[in-house]
Backbone as numpy.savetxt, mean C-alpha at the origin, in Angstrom:
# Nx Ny Nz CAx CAy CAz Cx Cy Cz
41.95 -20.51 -35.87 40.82 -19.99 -35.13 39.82 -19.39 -36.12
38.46 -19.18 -36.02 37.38 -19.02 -36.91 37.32 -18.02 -36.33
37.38 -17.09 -37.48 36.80 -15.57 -37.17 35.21 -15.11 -36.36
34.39 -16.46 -36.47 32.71 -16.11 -35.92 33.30 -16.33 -34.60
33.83 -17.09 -34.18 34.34 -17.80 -32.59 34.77 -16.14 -32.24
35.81 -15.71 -32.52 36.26 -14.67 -31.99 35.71 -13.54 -32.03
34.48 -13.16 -33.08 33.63 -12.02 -33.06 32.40 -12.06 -32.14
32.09 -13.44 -32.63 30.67 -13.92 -31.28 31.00 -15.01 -30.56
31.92 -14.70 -29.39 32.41 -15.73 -28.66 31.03 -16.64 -28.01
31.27 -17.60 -27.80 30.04 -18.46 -27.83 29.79 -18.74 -26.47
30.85 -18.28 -25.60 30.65 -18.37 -23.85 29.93 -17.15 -23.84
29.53 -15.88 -23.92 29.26 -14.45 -23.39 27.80 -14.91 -23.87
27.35 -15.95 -24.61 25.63 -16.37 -24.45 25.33 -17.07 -23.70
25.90 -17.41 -22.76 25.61 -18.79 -21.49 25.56 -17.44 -20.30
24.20 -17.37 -20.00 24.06 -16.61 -18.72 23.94 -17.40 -17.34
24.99 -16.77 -16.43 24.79 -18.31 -15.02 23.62 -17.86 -14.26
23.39 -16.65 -14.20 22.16 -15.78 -13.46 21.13 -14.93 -13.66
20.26 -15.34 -13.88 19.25 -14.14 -14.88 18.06 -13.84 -13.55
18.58 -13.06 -12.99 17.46 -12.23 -12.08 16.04 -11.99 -11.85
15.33 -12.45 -11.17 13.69 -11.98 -11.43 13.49 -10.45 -10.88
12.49 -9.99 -11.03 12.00 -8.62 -10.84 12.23 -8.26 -9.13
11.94 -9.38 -8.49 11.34 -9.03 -6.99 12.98 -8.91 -6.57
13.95 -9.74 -7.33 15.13 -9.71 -6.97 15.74 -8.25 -6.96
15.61 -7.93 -8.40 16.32 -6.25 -8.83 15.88 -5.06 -7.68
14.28 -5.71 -7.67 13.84 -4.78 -6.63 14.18 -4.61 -5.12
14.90 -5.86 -4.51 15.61 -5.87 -3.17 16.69 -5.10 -3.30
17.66 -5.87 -4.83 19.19 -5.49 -4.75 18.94 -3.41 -4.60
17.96 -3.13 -5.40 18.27 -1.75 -5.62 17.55 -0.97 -4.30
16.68 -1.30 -3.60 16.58 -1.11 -1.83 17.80 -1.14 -1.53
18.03 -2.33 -1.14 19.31 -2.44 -0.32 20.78 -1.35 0.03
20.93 -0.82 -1.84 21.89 0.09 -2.34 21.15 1.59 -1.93
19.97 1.54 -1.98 19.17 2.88 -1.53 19.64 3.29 0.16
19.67 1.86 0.95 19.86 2.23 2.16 18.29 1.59 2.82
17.36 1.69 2.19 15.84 1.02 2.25 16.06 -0.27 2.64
15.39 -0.67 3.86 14.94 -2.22 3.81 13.48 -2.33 3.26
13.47 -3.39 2.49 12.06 -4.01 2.05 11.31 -4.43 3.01
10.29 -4.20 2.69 8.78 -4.77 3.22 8.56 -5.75 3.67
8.54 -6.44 4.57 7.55 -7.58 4.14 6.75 -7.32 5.07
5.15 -7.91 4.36 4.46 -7.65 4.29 3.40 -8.77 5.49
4.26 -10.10 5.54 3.63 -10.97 6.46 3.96 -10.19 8.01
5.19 -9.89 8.33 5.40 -9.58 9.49 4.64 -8.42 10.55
4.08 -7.64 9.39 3.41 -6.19 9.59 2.38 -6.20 10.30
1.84 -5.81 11.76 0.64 -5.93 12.26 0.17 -4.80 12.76
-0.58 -4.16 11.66 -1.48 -2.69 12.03 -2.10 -2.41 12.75
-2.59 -3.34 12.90 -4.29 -3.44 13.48 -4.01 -3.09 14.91
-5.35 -2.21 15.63 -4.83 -0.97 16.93 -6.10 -1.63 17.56
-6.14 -1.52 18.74 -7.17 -1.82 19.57 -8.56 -0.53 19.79
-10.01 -1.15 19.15 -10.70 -0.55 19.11 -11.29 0.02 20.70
-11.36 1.47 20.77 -11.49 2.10 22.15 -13.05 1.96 22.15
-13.46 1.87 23.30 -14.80 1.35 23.68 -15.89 2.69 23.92
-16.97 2.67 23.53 -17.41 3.96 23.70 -18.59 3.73 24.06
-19.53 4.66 24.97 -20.57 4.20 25.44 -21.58 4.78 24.70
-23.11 4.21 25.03 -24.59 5.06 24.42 -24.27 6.57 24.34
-23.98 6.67 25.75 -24.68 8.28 26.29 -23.56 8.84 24.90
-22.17 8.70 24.62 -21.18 9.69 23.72 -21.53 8.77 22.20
-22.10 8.19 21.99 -22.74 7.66 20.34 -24.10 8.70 20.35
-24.70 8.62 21.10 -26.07 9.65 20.82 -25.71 10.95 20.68
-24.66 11.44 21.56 -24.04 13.25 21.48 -23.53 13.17 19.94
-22.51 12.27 19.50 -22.00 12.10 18.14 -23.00 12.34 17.44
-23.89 11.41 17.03 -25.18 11.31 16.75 -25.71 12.60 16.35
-26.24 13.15 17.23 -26.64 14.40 17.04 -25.93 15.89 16.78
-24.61 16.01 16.98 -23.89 16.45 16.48 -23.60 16.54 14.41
-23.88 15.23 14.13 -23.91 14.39 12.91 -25.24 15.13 12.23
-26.00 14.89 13.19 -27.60 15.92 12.32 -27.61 16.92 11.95
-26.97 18.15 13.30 -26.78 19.54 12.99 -25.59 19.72 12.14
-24.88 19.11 12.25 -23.32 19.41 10.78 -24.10 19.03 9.89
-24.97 18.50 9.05 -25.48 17.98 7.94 -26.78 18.76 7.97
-27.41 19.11 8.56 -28.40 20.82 8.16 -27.87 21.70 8.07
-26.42 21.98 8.69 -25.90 23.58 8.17 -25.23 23.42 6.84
-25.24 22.07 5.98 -24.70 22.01 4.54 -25.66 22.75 4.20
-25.07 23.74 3.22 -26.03 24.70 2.30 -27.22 23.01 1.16
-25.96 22.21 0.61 -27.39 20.90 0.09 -27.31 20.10 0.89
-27.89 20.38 1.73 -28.51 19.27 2.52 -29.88 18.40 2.13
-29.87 17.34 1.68 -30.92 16.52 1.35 -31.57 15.80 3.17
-32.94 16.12 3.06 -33.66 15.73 3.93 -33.48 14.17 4.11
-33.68 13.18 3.28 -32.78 12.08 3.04 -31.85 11.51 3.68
-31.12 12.65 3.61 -29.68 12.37 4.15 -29.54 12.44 5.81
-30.16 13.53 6.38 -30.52 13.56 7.67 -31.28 12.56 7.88
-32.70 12.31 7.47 -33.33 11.65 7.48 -32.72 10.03 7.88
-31.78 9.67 7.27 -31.39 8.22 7.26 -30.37 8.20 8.65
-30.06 9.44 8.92 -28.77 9.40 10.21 -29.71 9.02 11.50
């Protein structure tokens, strides 16, 4: 037997599985107790509530007077609301 064979056995360099990132990152969720994401299934999106003139104009103007009681208030800035 050759002493290199038995110091650097030549099987322990043949890897059967070399892991990608997204992988490590499930296995170590998983062990956390965490399920992963995914990200296709996820549907946020909320139904926009409908609002009329008359409560956009109160907003509105509400929006003017909060932005004159800023100590800098730029005329500008009201101005464009």
């Amino acid at each position: 037997m050759d002493i290199r064979n038995l110091l650097n056995y030549p099987e322990e360099q043949i890897a059967s599985y070399m892991p990608d990132l997204d992988s490590i990152i499930e296995d170590h969720l998983e062990e956390a107790g965490l399920a992963p994401v995914l990200h296709e299934e996820e549907d946020d999106s909320k139904e926009v509530p409908t609002m009329s003139a008359v409560n956009a104009s109160e907003m509105l103007d509400k929006l003017v007077i909060f932005f004159m009681q800023q100590q800098d208030a730029d005329e500008s800035c009201v101005s464009s609301i």
